[in-house]
C-alpha positions as CSV (number, residue, x, y, z in Angstrom):
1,X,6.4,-18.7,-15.0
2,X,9.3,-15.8,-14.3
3,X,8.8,-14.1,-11.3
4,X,8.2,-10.3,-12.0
5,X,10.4,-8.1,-10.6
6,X,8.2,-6.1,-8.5
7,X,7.5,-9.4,-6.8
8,X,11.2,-10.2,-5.4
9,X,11.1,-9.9,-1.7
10,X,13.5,-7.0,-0.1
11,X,13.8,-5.1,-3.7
12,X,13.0,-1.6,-3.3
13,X,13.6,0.3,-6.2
14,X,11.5,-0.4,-9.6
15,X,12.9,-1.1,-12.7
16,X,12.2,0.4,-16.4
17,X,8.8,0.9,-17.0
18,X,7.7,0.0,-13.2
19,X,6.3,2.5,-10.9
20,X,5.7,1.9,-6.8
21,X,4.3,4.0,-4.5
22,X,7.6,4.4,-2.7
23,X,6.4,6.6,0.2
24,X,3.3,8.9,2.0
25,X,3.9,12.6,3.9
26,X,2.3,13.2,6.8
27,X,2.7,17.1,7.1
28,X,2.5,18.2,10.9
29,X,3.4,20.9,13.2
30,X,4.9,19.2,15.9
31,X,7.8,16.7,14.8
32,X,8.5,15.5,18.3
33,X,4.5,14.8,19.0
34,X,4.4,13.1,15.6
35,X,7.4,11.2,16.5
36,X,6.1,10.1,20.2
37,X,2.2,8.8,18.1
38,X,4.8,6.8,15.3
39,X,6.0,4.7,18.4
40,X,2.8,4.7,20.2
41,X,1.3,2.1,17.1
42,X,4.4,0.4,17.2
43,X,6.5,1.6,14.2
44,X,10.8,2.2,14.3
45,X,11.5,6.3,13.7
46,X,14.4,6.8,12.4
47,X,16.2,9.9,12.7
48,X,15.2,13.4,12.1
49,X,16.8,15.4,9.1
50,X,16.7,18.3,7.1
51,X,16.3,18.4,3.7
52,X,18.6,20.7,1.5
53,X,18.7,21.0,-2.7
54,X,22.8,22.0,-3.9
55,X,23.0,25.9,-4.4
56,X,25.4,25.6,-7.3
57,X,28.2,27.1,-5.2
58,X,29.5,23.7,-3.9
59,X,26.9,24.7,-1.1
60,X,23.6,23.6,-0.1
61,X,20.6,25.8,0.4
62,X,17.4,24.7,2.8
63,X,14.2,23.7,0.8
64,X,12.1,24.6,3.8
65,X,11.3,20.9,5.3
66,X,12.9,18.0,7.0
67,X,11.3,15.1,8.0
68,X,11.4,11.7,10.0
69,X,10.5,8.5,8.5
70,X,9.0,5.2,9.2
71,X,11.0,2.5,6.8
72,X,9.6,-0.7,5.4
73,X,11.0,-3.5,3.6
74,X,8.9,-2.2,0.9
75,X,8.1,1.7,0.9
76,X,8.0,4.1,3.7
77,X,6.3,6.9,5.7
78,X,7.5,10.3,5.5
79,X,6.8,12.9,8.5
80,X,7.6,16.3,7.1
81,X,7.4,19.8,9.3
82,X,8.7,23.3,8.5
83,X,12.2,24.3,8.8
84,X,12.7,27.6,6.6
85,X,10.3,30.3,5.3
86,X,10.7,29.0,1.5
87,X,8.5,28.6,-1.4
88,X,8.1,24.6,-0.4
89,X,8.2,25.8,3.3
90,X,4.8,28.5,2.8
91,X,3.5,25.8,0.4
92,X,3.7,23.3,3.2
93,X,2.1,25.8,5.4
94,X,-1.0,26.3,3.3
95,X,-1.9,22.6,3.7
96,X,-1.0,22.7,7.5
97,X,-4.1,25.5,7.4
98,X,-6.4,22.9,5.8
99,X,-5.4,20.5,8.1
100,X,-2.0,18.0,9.4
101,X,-2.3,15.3,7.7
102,X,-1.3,13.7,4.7
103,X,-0.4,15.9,1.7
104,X,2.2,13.9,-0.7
105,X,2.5,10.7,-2.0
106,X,5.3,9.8,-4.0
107,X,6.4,7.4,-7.0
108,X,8.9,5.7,-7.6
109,X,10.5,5.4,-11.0
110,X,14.0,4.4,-12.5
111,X,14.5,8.0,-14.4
112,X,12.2,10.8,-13.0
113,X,13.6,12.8,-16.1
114,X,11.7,10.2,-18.0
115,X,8.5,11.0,-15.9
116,X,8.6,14.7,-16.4
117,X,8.7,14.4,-20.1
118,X,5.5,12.0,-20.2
119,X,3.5,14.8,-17.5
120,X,4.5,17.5,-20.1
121,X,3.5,16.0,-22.9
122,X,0.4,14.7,-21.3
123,X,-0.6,18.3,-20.7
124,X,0.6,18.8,-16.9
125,X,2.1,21.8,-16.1
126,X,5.5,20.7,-15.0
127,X,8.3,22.3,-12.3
128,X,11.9,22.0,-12.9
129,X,13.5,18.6,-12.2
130,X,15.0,19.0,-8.4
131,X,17.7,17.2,-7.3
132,X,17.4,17.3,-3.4
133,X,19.4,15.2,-0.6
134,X,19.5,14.9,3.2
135,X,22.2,13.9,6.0
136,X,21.7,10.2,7.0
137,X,23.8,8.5,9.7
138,X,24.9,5.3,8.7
139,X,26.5,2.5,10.9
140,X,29.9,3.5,8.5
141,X,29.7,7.5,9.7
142,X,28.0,10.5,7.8
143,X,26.2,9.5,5.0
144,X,23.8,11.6,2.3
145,X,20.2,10.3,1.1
146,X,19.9,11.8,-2.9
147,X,16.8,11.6,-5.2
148,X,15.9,13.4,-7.9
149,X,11.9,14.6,-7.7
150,X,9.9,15.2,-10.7
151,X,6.7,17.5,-9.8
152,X,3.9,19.4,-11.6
153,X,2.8,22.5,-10.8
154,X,0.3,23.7,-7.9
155,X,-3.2,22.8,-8.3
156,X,-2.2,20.1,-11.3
157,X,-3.0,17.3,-8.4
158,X,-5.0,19.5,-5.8
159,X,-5.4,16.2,-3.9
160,X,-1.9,16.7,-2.5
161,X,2.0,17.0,-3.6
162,X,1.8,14.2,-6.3
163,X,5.6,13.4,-7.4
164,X,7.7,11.2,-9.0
165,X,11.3,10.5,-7.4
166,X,14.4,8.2,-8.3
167,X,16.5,7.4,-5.7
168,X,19.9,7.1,-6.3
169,X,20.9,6.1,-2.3
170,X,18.9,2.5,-1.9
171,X,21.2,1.5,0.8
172,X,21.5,4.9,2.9
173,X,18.1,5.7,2.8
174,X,16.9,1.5,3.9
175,X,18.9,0.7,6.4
176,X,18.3,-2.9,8.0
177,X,18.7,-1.5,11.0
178,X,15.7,0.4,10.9
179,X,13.2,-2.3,9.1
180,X,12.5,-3.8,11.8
181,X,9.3,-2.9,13.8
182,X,7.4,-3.6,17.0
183,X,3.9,-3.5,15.4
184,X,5.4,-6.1,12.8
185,X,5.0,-3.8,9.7
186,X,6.2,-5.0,6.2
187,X,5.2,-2.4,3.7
188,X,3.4,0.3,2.3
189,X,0.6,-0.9,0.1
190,X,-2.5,1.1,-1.2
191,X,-3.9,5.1,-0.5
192,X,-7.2,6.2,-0.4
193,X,-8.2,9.8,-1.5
194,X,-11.6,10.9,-1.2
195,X,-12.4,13.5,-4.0
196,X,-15.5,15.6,-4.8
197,X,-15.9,14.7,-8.6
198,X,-14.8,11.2,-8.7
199,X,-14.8,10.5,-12.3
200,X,-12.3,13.4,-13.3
201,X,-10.1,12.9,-10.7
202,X,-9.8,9.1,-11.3
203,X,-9.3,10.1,-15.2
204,X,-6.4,12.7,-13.9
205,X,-4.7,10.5,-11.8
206,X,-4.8,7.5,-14.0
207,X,-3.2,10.0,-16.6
208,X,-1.1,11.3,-13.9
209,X,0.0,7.7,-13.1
210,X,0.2,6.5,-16.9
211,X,-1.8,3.3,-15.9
212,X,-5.6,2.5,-16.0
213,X,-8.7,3.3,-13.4
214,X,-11.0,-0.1,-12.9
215,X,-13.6,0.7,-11.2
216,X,-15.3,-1.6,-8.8
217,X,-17.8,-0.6,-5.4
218,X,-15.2,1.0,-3.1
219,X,-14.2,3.7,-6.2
220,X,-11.4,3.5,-8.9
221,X,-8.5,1.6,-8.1
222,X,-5.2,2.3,-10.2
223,X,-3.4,-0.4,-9.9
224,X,0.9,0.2,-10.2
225,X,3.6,-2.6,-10.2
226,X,3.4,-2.3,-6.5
227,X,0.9,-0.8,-4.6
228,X,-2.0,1.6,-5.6
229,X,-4.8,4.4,-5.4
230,X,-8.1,4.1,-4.8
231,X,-10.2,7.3,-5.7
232,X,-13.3,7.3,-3.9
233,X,-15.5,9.9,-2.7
234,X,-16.8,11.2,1.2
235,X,-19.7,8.6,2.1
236,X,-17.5,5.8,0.7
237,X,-14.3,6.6,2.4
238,X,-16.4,6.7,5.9
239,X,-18.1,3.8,5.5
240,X,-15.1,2.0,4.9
241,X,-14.2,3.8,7.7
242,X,-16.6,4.8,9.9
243,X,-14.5,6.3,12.8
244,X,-13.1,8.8,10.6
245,X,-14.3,12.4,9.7
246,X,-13.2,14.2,6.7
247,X,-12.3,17.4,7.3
248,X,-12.3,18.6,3.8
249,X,-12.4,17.5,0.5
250,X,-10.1,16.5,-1.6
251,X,-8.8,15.1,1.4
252,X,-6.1,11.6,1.4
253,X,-7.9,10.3,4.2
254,X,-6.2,6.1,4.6
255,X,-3.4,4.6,3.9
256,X,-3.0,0.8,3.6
257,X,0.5,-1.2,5.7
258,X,1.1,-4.9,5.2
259,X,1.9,-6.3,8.4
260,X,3.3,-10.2,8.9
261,X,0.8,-11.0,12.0
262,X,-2.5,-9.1,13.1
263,X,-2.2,-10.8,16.0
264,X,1.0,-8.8,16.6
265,X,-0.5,-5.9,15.6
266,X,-3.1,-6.1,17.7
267,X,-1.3,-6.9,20.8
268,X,0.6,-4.4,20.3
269,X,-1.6,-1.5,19.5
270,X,-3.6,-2.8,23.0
271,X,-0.5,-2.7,25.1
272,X,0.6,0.9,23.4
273,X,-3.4,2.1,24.1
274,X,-4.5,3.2,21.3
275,X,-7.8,2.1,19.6
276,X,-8.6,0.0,16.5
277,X,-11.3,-2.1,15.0
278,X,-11.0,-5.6,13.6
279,X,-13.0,-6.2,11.1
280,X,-12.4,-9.6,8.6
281,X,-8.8,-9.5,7.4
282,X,-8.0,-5.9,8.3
283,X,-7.5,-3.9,11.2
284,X,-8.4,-0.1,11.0
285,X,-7.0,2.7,13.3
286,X,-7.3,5.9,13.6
287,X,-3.6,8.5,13.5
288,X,-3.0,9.7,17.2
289,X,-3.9,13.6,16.5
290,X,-0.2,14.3,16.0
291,X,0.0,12.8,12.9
292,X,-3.8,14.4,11.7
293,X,-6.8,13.2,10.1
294,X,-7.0,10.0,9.0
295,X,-6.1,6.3,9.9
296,X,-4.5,3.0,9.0
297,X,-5.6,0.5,7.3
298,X,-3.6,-2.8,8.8
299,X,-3.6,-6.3,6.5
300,X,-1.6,-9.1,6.1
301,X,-1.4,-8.9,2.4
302,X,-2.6,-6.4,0.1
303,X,-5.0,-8.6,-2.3
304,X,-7.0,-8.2,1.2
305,X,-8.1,-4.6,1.4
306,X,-11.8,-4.2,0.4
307,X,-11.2,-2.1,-2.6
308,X,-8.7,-5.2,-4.2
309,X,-11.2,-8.1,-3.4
310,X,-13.6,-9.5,-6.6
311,X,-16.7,-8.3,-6.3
């Protein structure tokens, strides 16, 4: 039987008619604090930048955030804070009011110009396409990270910044140098959003998503090519997790990271101090306050999160 393509080990990008969950945004208010919690659970940072969209002068304007990230083999985490008094920036700062934490999830896809045509025509209200890009140092010299981001307008997805990007920069934005990580993390697999109504917003984002909501105990699970969602609502996300309080709903309260040991893990999170729980295949920890509500949810593959198990 032909390997799928989403199934190649090391291949980031999807291909036609594939769609990932490339990346997570933690937004905070301290990048430094954010930065220190990252290596406290044993993940690589790699480098601060600021992100900029062209001006149409040959010039660059600021979009109002830059960010550090966390980079997998598959996916990544994004840590965004404020860095211009912009329409993204004040948008950015009306989620920081609810609470820091995670606002956006992104999606990959081969053409986001592709993507914005389905959301319109699905009957999403729809932003311009952006084409946005950040300085990365690379081991060559100077380098430039570009994507283009295909987004609907506020309130469309008031679970977060839901968006759709093409990368057009595979090997600036994943370098090998910064894969590798202490805690032994592999990917980025599943997120969890706990919603008020959770039939309408498992109908939305499966629409959202163009792919199907099964439903099974945990919540709705939309499955992509790689990784997922799992709608869900308050009581379910806590007793998956009971350490964790939800501060507000709709609220993306877990995020799921393949690792290649938990025994690693665990050793590591023990000698770096900061608490988890084992439970079966998984282990669960709560983000260092830096990063905001919510936690991790650690496994060794993805088929064994609670919410992707029969039954």
């Amino acid at each position: 039987m032909p390997i799928p393509p989403s199934a190649i080990p090391g291949r980031q990008l999807p291909g036609p008619d594939e769609t990932f969950l490339d990346h997570v945004g933690h937004f905070v208010a301290d990048a430094d604090a954010a930065t220190a919690a990252l290596k406290q659970a044993g993940f690589f940072v790699a480098p601060r930048s600021v992100q900029v969209v062209p001006d149409g002068h040959g010039g660059t304007t600021p979009t109002g955030t830059g960010n550090v990230t966390v980079m997998f083999r598959r996916g990544y985490i994004e840590i965004l804070f404020k860095t211009a008094d912009t329409p993204l920036g004040r948008e950015f700062d009306g989620a920081l009011t609810r609470h820091a934490g995670v606002h956006l999830a992104a999606f990959a896809v081969s053409e986001a110009a592709t993507a914005h045509a389905r959301l319109a025509a699905d009957g999403f209200r729809v932003r311009p396409l952006v084409h946005m890009q950040r300085p990365v140092d690379t081991e060559a010299g100077p380098g430039i990270a570009a994507f283009t981001v295909a987004r609907v307008e506020a309130g469309e997805m008031p679970e977060g910044r839901m968006q759709f990007v093409t990368h057009h920069t595979e090997a600036t934005v994943w370098q090998p140098r910064w894969l590798d990580h202490q805690n032994g993390a592999t990917g980025l697999a599943d997120m969890v959003v706990a919603v008020t109504d959770r039939r309408e917003a498992a109908a939305r984002f499966a629409r959202f998503l163009g792919r199907t909501a099964d439903r099974n105990p945990s919540g709705d699970l939309i499955r992509l090519e790689r990784g997922g969602v799992l709608v869900t609502d308050a009581g379910t996300l806590t007793g998956l997790v009971p350490e964790l309080t939800v501060p507000s709903l709709p609220f993306i309260g877990v995020y799921a990271v393949t690792v290649r040991s938990l025994a690693v893990l665990e050793g590591t999170l023990t000698r770096n101090r900061l608490a988890f729980r084992r439970h079966d295949e998984r282990v669960t920890a709560l983000f260092p306050a830096a990063l905001g509500a919510g936690a991790w949810m650690f496994v060794e593959s993805a088929e064994r999160l609670p919410w992707r198990r029969p039954g």
